[in-house]
Structure formats: C-alpha cells, structure tokens
C-alpha positions in Angstrom: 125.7 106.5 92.8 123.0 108.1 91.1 120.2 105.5 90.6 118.3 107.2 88.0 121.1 107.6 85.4 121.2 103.9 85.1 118.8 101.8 83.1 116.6 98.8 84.5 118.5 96.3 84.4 121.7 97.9 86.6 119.0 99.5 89.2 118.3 95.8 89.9 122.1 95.0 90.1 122.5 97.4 92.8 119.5 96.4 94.9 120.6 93.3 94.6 124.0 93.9 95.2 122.9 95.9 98.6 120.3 92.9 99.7 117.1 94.9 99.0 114.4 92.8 97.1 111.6 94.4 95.6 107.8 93.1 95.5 104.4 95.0 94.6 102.0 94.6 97.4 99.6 94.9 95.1 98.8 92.0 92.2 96.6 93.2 90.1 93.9 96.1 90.1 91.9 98.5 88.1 93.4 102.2 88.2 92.2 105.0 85.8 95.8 107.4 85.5 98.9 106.6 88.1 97.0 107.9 91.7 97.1 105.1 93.7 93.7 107.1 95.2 92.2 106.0 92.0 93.2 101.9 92.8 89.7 99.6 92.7 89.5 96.5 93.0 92.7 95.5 94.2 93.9 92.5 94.7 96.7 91.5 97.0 100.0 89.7 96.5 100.7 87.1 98.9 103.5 89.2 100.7 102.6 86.8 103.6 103.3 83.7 101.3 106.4 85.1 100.3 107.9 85.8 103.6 108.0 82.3 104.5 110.4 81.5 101.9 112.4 84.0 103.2 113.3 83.2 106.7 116.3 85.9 106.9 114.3 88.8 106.0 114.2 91.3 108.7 113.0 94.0 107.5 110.1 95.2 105.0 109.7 99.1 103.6 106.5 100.3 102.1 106.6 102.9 99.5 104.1 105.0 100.3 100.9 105.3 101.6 98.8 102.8 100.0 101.4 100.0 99.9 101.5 100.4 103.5 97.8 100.3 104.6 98.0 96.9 102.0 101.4 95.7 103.3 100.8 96.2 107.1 97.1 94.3 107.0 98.7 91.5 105.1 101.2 90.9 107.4 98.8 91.8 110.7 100.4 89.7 113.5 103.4 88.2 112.4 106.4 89.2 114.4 110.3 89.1 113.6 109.4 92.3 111.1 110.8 95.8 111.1 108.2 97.5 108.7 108.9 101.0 107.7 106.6 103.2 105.9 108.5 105.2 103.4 107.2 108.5 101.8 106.0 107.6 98.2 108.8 108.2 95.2 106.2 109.0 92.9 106.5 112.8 91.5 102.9 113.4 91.8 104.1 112.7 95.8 105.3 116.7 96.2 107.7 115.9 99.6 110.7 117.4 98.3 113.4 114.4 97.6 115.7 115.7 100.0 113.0 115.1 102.3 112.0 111.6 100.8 115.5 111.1 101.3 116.2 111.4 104.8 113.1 109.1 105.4 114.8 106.7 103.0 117.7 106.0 104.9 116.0 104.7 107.7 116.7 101.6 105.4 120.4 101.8 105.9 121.5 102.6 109.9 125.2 103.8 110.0 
C-alpha cells in the first residue's frame, strides 16, 4: 500500500488499522522554517502522562533526531518500553527512503 497516495484521513485508517498511534513529542514551540535545528522554546507534551493511560503499549518510535533526544528524556527511567529511534521522514532529512525504509521496519518484526 502506498501511504502517500492516500489523503489524511485514510493514512490514519491504516495506522490505526495496524495499532500504531501517533503523538508529537513536542507541544508547542517557536520554529522559524521546518528544521527542527531551528526549534526554541519548546515545550514538551506529556508523553509520560499519556503512557499511563496506555498500559498495553510496548513499544514507542521516534521520528528523528530531535523527537528522540525529547522523547527519550521524557520518558528517562520507566521500563516496559521498546524505544526505537527512527531516521527522520522529512525531505530536508537526505537518507535515501530505501534507507529510511529498512530502519522503518524495525517497527514490524516478521
């Protein structure tokens, strides 16, 4: 299935359909253009918070770099968690996607 060929609305169908939730690390911040280099100010989501309302979660991906460094201090010391840190999927990111790819599916064990 080819994600990006589908609008929003059936993108979240699938996730959802596959038991993947999505949540931005990140709840508000001051960024001049898209680099997450140029984030200041930012202030966390309570991914912590979250968490506890979802016992069954094993398992939390970061997309990229940034979300990670936020993602993995928020969630310093509590155990139970797989945490992956996944290669970015913005363009400005220049990993080729078949490379992105293969990282991604670390997400999905066969």
């Amino acid at each position: 299935m080819e994600l990006a060929t589908l609008d929003y609305e059936s993108r979240l169908r699938v996730l959802l359909d596959h038991h993947i939730g999505l949540w931005d690390v990140t709840r508000e911040a001051e960024r001049q253009g898209s680099l997450d280099a140029a984030i200041r100010n930012a202030q966390a989501n309570d991914l912590l918070g979250l968490l506890e309302t979802l016992p069954h979660v094993r398992t939390v991906a970061f997309n990229g770099g940034t979300a990670a460094r936020i993602g993995r201090k928020l969630l310093a010391g509590r155990g139970g968690l797989a945490l992956i840190d996944l290669p970015s999927s913005s363009a400005a990111y220049t990993l080729a996607f078949a490379e992105k790819a293969v990282v991604w599916g670390r997400l999905f064990p066969q």
